[in-house]
N, C-alpha and C positions, 0 to 999 in steps of 0.2 A: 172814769178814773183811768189814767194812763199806767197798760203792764210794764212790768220792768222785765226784759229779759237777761239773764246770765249769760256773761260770754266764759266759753271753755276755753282755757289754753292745751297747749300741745303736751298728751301725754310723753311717760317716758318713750312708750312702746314705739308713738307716731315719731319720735327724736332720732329711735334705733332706727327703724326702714327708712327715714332719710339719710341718715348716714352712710347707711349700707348701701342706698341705693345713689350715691355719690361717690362712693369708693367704686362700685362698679363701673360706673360711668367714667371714671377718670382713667381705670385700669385699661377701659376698651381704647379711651381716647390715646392713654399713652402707648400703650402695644399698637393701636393701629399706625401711628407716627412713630414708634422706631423703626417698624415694618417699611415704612417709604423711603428713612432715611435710608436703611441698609438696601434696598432696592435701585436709588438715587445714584449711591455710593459706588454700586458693584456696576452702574450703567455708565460712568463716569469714567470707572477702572477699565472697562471694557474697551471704551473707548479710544482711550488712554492708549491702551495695547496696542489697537488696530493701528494706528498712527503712525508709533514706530515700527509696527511693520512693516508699514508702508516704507518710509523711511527708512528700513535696513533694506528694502529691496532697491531705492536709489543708491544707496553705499553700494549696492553689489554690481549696478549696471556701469555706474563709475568706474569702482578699482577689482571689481571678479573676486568680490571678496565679501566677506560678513566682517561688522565689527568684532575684533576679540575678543571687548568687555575686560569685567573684572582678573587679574590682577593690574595689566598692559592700561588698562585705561578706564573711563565713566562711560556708560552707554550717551547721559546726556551731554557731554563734551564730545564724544565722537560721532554722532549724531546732528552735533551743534547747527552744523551750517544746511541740514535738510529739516530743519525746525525751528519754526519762527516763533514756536507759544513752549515757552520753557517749563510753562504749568503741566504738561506733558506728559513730565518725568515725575511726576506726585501724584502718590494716590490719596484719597482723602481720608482713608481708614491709617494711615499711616503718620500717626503726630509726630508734631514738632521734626519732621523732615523736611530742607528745607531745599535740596536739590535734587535728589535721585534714589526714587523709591525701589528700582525696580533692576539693577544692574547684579546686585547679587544673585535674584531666580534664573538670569540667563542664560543660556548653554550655547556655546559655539559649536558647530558642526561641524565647519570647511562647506564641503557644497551637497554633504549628504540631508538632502531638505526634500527626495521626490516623494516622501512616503508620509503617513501620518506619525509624526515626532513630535515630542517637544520643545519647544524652544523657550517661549518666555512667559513669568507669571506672576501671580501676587495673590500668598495664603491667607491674607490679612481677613476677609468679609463674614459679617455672621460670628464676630467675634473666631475667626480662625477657624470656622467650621466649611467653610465652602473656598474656593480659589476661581480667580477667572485666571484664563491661558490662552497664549497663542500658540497655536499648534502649526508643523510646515506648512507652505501653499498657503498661508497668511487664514489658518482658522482659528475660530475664535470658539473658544468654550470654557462655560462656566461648570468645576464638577466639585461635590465633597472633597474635602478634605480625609485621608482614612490615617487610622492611628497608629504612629511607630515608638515600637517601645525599645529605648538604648540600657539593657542593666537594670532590666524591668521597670525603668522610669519612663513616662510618657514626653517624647519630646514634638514638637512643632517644627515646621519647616523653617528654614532659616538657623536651626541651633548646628550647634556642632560637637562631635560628639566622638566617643571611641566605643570599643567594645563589642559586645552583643546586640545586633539591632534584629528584634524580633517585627515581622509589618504583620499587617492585618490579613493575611492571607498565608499564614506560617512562613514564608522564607523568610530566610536566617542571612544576617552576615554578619562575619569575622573578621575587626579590624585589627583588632591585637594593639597596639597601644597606638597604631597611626588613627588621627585622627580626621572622619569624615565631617563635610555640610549636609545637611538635610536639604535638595532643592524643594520638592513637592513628592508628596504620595498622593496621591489622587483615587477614585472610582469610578472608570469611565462607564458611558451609559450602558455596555452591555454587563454590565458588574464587575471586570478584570481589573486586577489592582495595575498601577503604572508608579511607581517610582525611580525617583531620578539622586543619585547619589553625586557628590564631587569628592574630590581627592584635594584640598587645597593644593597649591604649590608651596614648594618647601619639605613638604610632609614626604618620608620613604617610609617603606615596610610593605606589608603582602595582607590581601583583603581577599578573603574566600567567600563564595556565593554560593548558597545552596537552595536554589527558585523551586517554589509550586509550580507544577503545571500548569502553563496559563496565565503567567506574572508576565508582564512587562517592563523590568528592571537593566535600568542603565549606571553603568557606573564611568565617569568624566574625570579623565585625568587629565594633568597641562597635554600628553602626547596623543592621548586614544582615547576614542567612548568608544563602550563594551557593554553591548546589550545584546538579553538575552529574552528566552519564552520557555520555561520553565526546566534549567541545569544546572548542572555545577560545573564553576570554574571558577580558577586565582588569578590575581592580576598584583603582581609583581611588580613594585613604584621605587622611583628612586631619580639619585641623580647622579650622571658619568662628566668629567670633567663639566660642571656645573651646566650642565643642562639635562632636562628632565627623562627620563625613559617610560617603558613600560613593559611590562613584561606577562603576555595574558595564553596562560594554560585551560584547555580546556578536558574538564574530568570527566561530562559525561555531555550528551545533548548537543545543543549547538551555539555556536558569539557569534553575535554581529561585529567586526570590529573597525571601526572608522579612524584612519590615521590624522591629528591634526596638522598636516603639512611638514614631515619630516621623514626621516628615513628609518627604512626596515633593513633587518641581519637577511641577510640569503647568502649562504653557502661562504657564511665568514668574512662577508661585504657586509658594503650600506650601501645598499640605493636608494633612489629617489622609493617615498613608499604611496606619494599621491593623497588626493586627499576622498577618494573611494570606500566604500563599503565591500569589506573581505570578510568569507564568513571560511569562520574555524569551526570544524568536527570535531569528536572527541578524539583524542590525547594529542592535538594539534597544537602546536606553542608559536605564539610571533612574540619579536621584539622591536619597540618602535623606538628611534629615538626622534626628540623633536627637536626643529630648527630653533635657533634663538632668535626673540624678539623683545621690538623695542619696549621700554617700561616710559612711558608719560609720567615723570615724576611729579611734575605741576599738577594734572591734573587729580592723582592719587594725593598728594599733597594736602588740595582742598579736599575732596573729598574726606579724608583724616580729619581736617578742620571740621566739618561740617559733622562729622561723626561723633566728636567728641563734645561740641554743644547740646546733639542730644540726648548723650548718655545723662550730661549733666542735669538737662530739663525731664527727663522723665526719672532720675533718681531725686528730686526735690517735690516730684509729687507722689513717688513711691512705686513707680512701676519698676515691670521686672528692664534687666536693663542685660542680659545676660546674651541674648543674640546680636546686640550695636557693638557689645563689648565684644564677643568672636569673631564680628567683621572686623573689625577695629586692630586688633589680636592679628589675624592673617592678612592684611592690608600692610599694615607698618614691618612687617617681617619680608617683606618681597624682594629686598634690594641689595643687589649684591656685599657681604663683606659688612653688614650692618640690619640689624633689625632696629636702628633710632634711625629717627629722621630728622634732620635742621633744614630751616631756611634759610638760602642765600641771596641775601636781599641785592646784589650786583645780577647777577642773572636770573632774579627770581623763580627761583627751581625751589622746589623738595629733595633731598637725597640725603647718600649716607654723611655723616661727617667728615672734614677731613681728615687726614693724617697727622697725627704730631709732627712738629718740628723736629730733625735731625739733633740729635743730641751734640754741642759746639767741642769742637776738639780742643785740647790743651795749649796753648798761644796762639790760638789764634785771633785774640785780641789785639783790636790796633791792625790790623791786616784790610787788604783791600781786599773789597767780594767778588767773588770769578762775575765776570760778565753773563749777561742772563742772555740764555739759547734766543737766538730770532724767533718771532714768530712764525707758527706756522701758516702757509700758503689756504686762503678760504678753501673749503673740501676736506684738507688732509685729515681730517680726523675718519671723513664717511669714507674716504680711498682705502683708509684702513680697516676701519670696521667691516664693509662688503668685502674686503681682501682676506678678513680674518674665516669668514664661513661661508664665502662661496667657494 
């Protein structure tokens, strides 16, 4: 006689450890693959950096110069012609960017670059937890991100901000209602906090530093970077017959102070102030004013364009959109006599609007119109402008 045997099905219990033991497995699989993206991501950026490094150091052997950067111009339009891969300028933690990731973290120097400084970065990585940078002498380093708090609010790199800005290492500064950028706070590998402060252009008022012992904090105005290692001093911003100044007292300890290519007060002059590292002792005051330079209206222009697509694309999926918007904000404010900017489709420029028309005098209807001035001779505008500040 043939046995019949029972088949068992799967109890509940043997339902539950497959399930659990599927959720595990999916949890390892997906942690281990955000883990490569974000590693992919940060080797990409890295490299990314090196590049234009590279590439600011051919600007420099050309014109004895670093690019400006933001507000005068795009790093990747000034760059343009020692870069062949426009991808370059994108980082890939950086959505819906669609030209230049990286011109806002940059800091101009002049030529003070022999020592270990900052120069350029991107906070983005690890969800905003870590930044790769390049540092002078073309190094590259990837470090944490450390936390600054504006008004007891936690802000991130790239925000901009007034007020009380408490860093992770207790120093304090004081903007008062003038408004800073956050470049990067950083933890370098011996544990020393480094941050990097700017001063938009446009902005006046007085910004007091009060550093830990041991901080390495810079503060970047259109005229002067001012960095110190752990003192107090103010640095006095503004602007004298429409160009920028500074004005940086020192209260205790010692500034570094690096003039951006203009002129210092001595003895009720202005001279040439170079573009060299001067260091200030306590109750030591310098004033710098800075030369005027050209604004690339086209290129800031698009950049605006390109800005305000992606405020638009990361507010229709809900992101924060609050640091596109304060570039955005100090960008369009930069030009003489106007914070709007139109397009003039005859010389394809960005700039301010024009003028109204002269309001028409009382009969003067029916009148013939004065003859229009000749034109000017090709140059006379640049004869004038070098005429006007050299």
């Amino acid at each position: 006689m043939k046995k019949i045997h029972s088949i068992k099905g799967f109890t509940l219990l043997d339902i539950l450890i497959c399930i659990t033991t599927l959720s595990v497995v999916s949890t390892i699989i997906f942690t281990a693959g955000k883990e490569v993206r974000f590693k992919a991501n940060t080797t990409i950026c890295m490299n990314n950096l090196r590049q234009i490094s590279f590439a600011m150091a051919s600007y420099y052997a050309d014109y004895q110069d670093y690019p400006r950067g933001l507000p005068y111009g795009t790093l990747s339009a000034q760059l343009h012609s020692y870069m062949s891969n426009e991808l370059v300028f994108l980082c890939p933690e950086d959505k819906f960017e669609e030209v230049d990731s990286y011109s806002e973290y940059y800091v101009y120097r002049g030529d003070d670059l022999a020592s270990f400084k900052y120069v350029l970065g991107c906070p983005r990585h690890r969800r905003q937890k870590t930044a790769t940078n390049i540092f002078s002498l073309q190094t590259a380093k990837n470090y944490p991100n450390a936390t600054v708090l504006a008004n007891n609010k936690v802000v991130t790199a790239g925000s901009f901000t007034s007020g009380t800005l408490l860093l992770e290492d207790n120093s304090i500064v004081e903007t008062g209602s003038a408004e800073v950028m956050i470049v990067q706070s950083l933890r370098l590998e011996n544990g020393l906090l480094y941050t990097v402060l700017r001063v938009p252009d446009g902005e006046s008022g007085k910004i007091t530093v009060n550093a830990t012992t041991g901080t390495k904090l810079e503060v970047v105005t259109p005229s002067v970077v001012a960095g110190v290692r752990g003192t107090e001093f103010e640095v006095d911003f503004g602007y004298s017959e429409s160009y920028p100044y500074a004005n940086v007292t020192v209260i205790s300890g010692s500034v570094a102070v690096v003039p951006l290519d203009g002129k210092v007060e001595y003895n009720g002059q202005l001279v040439n102030a170079g573009k060299q590292e001067m260091i200030l002792n306590e109750n030591m005051t310098v004033k710098i004013h800075a030369n005027p330079h050209y604004y690339n209206s086209k290129q800031i222009g698009k950049r605006l364009d390109k800005l305000s697509r992606k405020i638009d694309r990361l507010e229709s999926i809900g992101h924060e959109t609050e640091k596109a918007e304060g570039l955005y904000e100090w960008l369009s404010t930069q030009y003489p006599g106007s914070g709007e900017l139109v397009y003039d489709s005859e010389t394809q420029q960005w700039g301010p609007p024009p003028p109204p028309p002269p309001p028409e005098e009382e009969g003067s209807e029916g009148e013939e119109p004065p003859p229009e001035d000749p034109p000017e001779e090709e140059g006379g505008f640049w004869e004038w402008w070098t005429g006007f500040w050299l």
